[in-house]
C-alpha positions in Angstrom: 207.4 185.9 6.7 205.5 188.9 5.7 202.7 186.8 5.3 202.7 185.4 8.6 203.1 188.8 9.8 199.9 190.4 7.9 197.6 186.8 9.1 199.3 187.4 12.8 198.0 191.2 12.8 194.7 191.0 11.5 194.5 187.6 14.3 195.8 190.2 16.7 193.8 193.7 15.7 190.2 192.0 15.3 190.3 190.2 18.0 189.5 186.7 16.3 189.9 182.9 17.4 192.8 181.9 17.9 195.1 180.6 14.8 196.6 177.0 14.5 199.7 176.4 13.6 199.0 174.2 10.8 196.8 176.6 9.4 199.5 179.1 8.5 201.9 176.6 7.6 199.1 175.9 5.1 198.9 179.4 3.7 202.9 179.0 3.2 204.0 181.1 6.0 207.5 179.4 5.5 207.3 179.2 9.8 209.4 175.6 9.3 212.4 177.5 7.6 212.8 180.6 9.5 216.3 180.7 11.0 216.8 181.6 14.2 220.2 182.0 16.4 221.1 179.1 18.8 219.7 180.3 22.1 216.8 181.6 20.4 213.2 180.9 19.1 210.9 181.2 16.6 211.1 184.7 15.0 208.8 187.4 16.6 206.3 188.6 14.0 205.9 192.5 14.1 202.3 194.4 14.0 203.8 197.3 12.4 204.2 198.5 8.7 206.8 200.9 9.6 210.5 200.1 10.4 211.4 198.6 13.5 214.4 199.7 15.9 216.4 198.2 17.9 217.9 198.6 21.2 219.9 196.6 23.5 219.9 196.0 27.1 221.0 193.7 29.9 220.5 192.3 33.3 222.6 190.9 35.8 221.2 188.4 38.9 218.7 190.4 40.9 220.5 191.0 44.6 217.3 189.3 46.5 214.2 186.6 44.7 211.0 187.8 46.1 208.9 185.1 47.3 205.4 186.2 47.8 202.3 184.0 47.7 201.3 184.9 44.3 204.8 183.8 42.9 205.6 187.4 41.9 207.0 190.2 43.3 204.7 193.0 42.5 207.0 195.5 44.5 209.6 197.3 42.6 213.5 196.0 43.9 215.5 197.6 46.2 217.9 200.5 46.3 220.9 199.3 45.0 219.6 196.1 42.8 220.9 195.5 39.9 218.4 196.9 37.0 218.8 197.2 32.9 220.7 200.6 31.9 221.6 202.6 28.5 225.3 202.1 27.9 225.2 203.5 24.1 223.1 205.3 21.8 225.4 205.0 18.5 226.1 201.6 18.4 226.7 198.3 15.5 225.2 196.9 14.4 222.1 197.5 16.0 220.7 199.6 13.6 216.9 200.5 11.8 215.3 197.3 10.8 212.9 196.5 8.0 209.0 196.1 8.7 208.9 192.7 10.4 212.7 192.7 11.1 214.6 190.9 13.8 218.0 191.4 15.4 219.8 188.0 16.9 222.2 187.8 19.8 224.3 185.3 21.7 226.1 185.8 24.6 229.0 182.9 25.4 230.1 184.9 29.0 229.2 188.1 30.8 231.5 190.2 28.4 231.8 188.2 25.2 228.7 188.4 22.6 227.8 188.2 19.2 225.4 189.2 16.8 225.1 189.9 12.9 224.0 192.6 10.8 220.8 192.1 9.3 218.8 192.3 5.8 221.3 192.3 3.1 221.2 189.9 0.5 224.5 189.3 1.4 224.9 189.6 5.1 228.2 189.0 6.0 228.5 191.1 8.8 229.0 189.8 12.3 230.0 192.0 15.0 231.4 191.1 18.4 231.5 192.6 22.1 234.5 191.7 24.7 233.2 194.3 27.3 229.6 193.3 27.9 227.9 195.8 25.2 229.7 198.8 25.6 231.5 198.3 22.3 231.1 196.4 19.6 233.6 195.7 16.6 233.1 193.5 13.3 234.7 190.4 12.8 236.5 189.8 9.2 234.0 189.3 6.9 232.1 185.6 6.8 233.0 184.0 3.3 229.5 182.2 2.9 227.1 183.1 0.5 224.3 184.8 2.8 220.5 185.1 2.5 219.1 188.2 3.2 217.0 188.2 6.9 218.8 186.8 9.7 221.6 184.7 10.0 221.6 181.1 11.2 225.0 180.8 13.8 225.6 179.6 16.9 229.2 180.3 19.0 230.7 177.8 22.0 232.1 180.0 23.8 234.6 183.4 23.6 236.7 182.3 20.8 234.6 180.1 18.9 231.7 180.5 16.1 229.9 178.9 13.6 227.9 180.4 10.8 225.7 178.4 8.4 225.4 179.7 4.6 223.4 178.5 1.1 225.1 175.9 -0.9 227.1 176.8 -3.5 227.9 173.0 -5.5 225.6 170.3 -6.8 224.7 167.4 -3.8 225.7 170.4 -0.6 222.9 170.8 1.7 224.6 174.0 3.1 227.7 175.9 3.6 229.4 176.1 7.2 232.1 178.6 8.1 233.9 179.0 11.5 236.2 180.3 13.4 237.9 179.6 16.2 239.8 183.2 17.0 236.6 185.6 17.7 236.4 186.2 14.1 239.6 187.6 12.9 239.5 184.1 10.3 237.3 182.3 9.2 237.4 178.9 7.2 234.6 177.4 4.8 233.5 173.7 4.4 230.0 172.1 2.7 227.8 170.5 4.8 226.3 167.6 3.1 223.3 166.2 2.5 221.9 163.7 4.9 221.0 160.2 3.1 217.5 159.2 3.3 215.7 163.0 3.0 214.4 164.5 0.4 214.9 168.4 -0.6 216.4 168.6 3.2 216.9 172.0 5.0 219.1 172.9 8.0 216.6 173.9 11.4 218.7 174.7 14.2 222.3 174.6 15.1 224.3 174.5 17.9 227.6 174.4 19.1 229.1 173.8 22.9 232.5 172.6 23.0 235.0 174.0 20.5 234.6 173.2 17.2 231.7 169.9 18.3 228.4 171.5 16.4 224.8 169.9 15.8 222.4 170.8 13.6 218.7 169.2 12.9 218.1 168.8 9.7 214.0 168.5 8.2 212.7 167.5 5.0 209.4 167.7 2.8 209.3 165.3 0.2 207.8 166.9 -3.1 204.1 166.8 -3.4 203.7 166.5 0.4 200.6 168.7 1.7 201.5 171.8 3.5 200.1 170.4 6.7 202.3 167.6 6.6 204.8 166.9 9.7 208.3 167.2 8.0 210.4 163.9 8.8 214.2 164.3 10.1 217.8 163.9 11.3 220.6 165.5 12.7 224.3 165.9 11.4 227.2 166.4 13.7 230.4 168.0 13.4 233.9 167.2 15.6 236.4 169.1 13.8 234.6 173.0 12.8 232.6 171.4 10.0 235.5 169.8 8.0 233.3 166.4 8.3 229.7 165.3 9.5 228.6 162.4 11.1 224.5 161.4 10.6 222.5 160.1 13.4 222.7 156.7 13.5 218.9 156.5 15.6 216.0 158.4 15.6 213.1 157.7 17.3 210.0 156.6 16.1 208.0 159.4 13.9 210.4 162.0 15.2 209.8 165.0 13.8 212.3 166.9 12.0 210.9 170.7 12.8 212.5 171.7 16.0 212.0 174.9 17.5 214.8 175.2 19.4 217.9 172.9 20.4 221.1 173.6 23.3 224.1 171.4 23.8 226.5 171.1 26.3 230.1 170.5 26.6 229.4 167.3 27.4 228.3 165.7 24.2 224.2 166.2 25.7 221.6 168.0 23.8 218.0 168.7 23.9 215.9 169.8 21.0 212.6 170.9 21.1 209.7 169.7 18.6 206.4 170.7 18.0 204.4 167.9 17.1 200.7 166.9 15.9 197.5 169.0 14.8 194.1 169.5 17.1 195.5 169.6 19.7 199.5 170.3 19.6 202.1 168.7 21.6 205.6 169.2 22.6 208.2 166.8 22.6 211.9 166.7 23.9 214.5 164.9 22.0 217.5 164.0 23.4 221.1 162.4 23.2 223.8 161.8 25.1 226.7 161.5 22.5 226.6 164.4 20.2 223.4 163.5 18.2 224.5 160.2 17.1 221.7 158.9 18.9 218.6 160.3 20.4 215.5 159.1 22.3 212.0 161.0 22.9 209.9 162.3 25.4 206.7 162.0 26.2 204.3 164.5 24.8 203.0 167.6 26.6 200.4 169.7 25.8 200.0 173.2 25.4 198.1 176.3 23.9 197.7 175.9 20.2 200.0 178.8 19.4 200.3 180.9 16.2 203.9 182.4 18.4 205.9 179.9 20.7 209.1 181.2 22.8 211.1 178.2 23.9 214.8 178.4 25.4 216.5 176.0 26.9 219.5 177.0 29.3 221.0 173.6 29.1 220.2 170.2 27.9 218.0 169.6 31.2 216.2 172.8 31.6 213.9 174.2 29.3 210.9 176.7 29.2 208.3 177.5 27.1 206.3 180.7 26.7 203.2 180.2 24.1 200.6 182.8 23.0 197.6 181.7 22.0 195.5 184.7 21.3 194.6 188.4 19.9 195.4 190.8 23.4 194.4 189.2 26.6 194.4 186.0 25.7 195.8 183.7 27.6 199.6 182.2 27.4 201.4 179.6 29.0 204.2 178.8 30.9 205.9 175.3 30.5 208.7 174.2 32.1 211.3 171.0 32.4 214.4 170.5 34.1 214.7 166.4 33.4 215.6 167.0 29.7 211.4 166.6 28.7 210.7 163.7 30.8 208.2 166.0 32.9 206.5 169.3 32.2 204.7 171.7 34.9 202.1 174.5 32.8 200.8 177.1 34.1 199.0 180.4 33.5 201.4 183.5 34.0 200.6 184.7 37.6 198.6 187.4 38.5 199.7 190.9 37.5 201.8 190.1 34.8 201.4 192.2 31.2 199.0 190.4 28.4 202.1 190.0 25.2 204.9 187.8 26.1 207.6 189.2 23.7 210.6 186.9 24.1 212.3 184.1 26.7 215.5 183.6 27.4 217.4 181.1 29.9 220.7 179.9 31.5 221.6 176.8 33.3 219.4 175.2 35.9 216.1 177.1 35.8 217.4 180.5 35.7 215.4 182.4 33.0 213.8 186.0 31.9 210.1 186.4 29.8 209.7 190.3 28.4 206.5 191.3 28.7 204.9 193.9 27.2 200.9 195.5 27.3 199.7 194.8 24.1 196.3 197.1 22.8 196.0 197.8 19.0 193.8 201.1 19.9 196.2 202.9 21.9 197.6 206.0 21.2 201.1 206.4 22.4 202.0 203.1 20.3 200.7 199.2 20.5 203.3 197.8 22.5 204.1 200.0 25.9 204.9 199.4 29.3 207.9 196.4 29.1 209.2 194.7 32.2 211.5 191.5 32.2 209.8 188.8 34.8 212.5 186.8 36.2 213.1 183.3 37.8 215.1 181.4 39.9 213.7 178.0 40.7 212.2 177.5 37.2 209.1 179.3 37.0 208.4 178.8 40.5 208.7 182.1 42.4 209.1 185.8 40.0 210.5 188.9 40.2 209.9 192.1 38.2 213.3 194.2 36.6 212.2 197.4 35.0 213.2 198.5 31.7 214.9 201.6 31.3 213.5 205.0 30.6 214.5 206.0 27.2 213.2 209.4 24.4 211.0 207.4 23.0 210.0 204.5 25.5 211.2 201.5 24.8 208.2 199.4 23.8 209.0 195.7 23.8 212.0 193.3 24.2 212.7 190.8 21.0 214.9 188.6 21.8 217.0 187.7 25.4 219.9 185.9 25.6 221.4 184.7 28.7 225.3 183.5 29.1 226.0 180.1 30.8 227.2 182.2 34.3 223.2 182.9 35.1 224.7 186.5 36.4 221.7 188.0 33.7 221.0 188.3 29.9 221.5 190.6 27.1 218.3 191.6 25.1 217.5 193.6 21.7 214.5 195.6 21.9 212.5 198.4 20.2 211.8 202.2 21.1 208.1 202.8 21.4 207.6 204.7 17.9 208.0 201.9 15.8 205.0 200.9 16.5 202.6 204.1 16.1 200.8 203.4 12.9 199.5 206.5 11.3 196.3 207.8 11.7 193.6 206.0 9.2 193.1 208.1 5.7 196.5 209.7 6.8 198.4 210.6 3.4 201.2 211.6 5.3 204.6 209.7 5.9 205.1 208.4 9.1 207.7 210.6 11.4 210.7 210.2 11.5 212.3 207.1 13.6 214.8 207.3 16.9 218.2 205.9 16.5 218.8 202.8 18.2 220.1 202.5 21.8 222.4 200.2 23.8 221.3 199.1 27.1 223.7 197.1 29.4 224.3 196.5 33.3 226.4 193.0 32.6 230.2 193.5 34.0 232.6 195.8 32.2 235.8 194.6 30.8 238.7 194.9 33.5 241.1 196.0 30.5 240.6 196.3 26.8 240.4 193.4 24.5 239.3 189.7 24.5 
C-alpha cells in the first residue's frame, strides 16, 4: 500500500497522465488484497507523509431535495435543515493514524455502529456505538489472529458481526469469528479453502440476515503475470461460519476481484468487478440464493481509474465514483438500480469540487459523494474546503450539506457509511493539518497534530444501552 500511495502522489503532484490500473497492480501495489469493510471500497490512498487524523461525522435526510436545472443545489439549505455537527472531541477509537492510514465504519441503524481500532499487528479491537456516535465502547476482544492495517468485517444488523482473521492450521483459507450479542462473545471457526483455486484469498464479505454471510473469494495461480485477471468463487455461510457452502455456478470468465459486494435479507446480493485492461469495464454479479449461484451483467465502461469509490445500498442500487486524474481531472458518476443490468455515467455537475474522497449509499438510490478541492501547491494544506453532495433519485437531482467548522478544518471525508433507514450516513474524516507537508529543505519536524473529533447529527438514543 505505501507503494501505491508514493506512485498515486507523484501521479497526483506532477500533474502526469493518468495511471491504469493494471499498471500498478504490476508494480505489486497489492490493490487486489486490500481489505475493506462491507459497505465500503477500495482504500483511499493518502498524499501525505505525516500521520493522518480522524474525525467522525454524520447526516441525517436533508428536510427539502433541491431540484434546479443544473442537478445541484448550489444554495446553501435552509434554516433549520439537518446539517453534520461535532458531538465529541475525545473519542475511541478514532484516534492518530499512520501515513496512509484508514479508519472503517458500518452503520446497521441510525444509533447502532461499528468500527475497529486500527494498525496493530494484532488488532483486536472493535468498538461499538448504540447512540448514534456520541459514545463508543469496545466489544470483548476478537479471538482471531489479526493483521496489522484494517480489519475485514461486516455486521447484519444491531446484534450481529462478523470478523475475518489469518489462518491458523494447514488447508484453512481464513479464520471467521462472530457474534451474535453486539460483541460481548464471540465464537471462532476456519473458513476453508474453496476447491478448484490456487493460493486463494478472501475479497469482500458480507453479511445481511443473522448469522447468513458471503464472501468472494480470488485466486492467482503461481507464476501468473501481475497483470493477470485473478479467477474466483464465493463461499457462504448459514449458521455464523460453523460451515461453508461453495458456489455451485459462476459465470463465464468471472472475475474473482470484486470491489465491493451488499446482500440483503433476502438471500440477494450484488458484487461489483472490475474487469479487462485498455479500456476497463464494470460488471455486476448477482444471485438470488445466497451465492450459490450467480449470473453477470453486461459490461459498462468507465474512466480508467488509479481510485474507484463504489457502494451499493442494496442488491439493486449501486454507484460508482471513479477518478481518473492528477487535480482537475475529470471523474465519473455511474449509477444502477436494476442490480447491473443498466448503467447511466455522467460527469459530476457543474460546481462540484475537483477530489471525490469517498461514496456511500442506502437503499433505493439514496447516497452521499465527499468532495473535497484538491491543489498540491496550496498553503493552508492539500485537501480544503469538503462538502457531502447528496442524492435522492440516484444521481439525478443534488444537494450540498456542509461540513462542520472545526480548529483545524476538517479537510476531507474517508469513508461514508449509510444505515439501511436512508435517514443519513456516518463518515470518518481528517482535520486539515494532516495534510500540510513541510516546507521543502525544512529540517524541522512537522507540528504537532490535532486530536481527533466526533461529528454526529444521526438520532440520539432515547435511553442508555442497546
Amino acid at each position: 500500500m505505501r507503494e501505491l500511495s508514493e506512485r498515486i502522489r507523484e501521479f497526483i503532484d506532477d500533474g502526469a497522465a493518468p495511471i491504469k490500473v493494471e499498471e500498478v497492480i504490476a508494480q505489486g501495489s497489492g490493490l487486489r488484497s486490500a481489505p475493506r469493510r462491507g459497505w465500503s471500497t477500495p482504500a483511499k490512498v493518502s498524499m501525505a507523509s505525516v500521520a493522518a487524523v480522524a474525525v467522525v461525522l454524520a447526516i441525517v435526510l436533508p428536510l427539502t431535495v433541491w431540484n434546479t436545472t443544473a442537478g445541484r443545489s448550489t444554495s446553501p439549505a435552509p434554516t433549520g435543515a439537518p446539517r453534520w455537527r461535532l458531538v465529541s472531541s475525545q473519542s475511541s477509537p478514532f484516534r492518530a493514524l499512520p501515513a496512509g492510514g484508514q479508519a472503517d465504519l458500518q452503520c446497521v441503524t441510525d444509533l447502532v455502529c461499528y468500527s475497529p481500532g486500527y494498525g496493530s499487528t494484532d488488532a483486536t479491537d472493535f468498538y461499538r456505538t448504540t447512540d448514534g456516535g456520541d459514545s463508543w465502547h469496545q466489544t470483548a476482544p476478537i479471538p482471531l489472529h489479526l493483521q496489522g492495517g484494517q480489519l475485514l468485517f461486516s455486521c447484519a444488523d444491531a446484534a450481529t458481526c462478523a470478523v475475518i482473521g489469518t489462518a491458523q492450521n494447514p488447508g484453512e483459507m481464513a479464520e471467521i469469528a462472530y457474534t451474535s450479542d453486539g460483541g460481548v462473545q464471540w465464537t471462532e471457526s476456519p473458513v476453508p479453502g474453496p476447491s478448484g483455486l490456487a493460493n486463494p484469498y478472501v475479497g469482500r464479505m458480507s453479511c445481511a440476515d443473522g448469522p447468513h454471510c458471503v464472501i468472494s473469494v480470488s485466486s492467482n495461480a503461481a507464476g501468473a503475470s501481475p497483470t493477470t485477471p485473478p479467477t474466483g468463487t464465493f463461499l457462504s455461510t448459514a449458521d455464523g461460519g460453523r460451515t461453508w457452502t461453495q458456489a455451485s455456478a459462476m459465470p463465464p470468465g468471472a472475475n474473482g476481484d470484486m470491489w465491493t459486494m451488499t446482500c440483503s435479507s433476502d438471500g440477494s446480493c450484488i458484487a461489483l468487478s472490475v474487469m479487462g485492461a485498455n479500456p476497463h469495464w464494470v460488471v455486476a454479479l448477482r444471485t438470488q440464493d445466497w451465492g450459490m449461484t450467480w449470473t453477470a451483467g453486461p459490461p459498462a465502461d468507465y474512466n480508467d481509474a488509479p481510485i474507484l469509490y463504489a457502494s451499493c445500498g442494496d442488491a439493486s442500487d449501486c454507484m460508482l465514483v471513479p477518478l481518473a486524474g492528477p487535480s482537475g481531472a475529470p471523474y465519473e458518476i455511474a449509477t444502477t438500480s436494476d442490480a447491473g443490468s443498466t448503467w447511466r455515467v455522467s460527469g459530476p455537475p457543474s460546481g462540484w469540487e475537483n477530489m471525490p474522497t469517498a461514496v456511500g449509499c442506502a437503499p433505493e438510490g439514496d447516497c452521499w459523494v465527499a468532495m473535497s478541492e484538491y491543489d498540491v501547491h496550496s498553503p493552508a494544506g492539500a485537501y480544503s474546503d469538503p462538502v457531502i453532495e447528496a442524492t435522492h433519485d440516484g444521481g439525478l437531482t443534488w444537494s450540498a450539506l456542509a461540513v462542520p467548522l472545526a480548529k483545524p478544518p476538517i479537510a476531507d471525508v474517508l469513508t461514508l457509511s449509510c444505515p439501511p433507514s436512508g435517514d443519513g450516513c456516518m463518515g470518518i474524516g481528517n482535520l486539515q493539518d494532516h495534510f500540510v507537508l513541510p516546507p521543502k529543505g525544512s529540517t524541522g519536524r512537522p507540528a504537532p497534530l490535532s486530536g481527533p473529533l466526533v461529528i454526529s447529527n444521526l438520532p440520539t438514543s432515547p435511553s442508555p444501552g442497546a
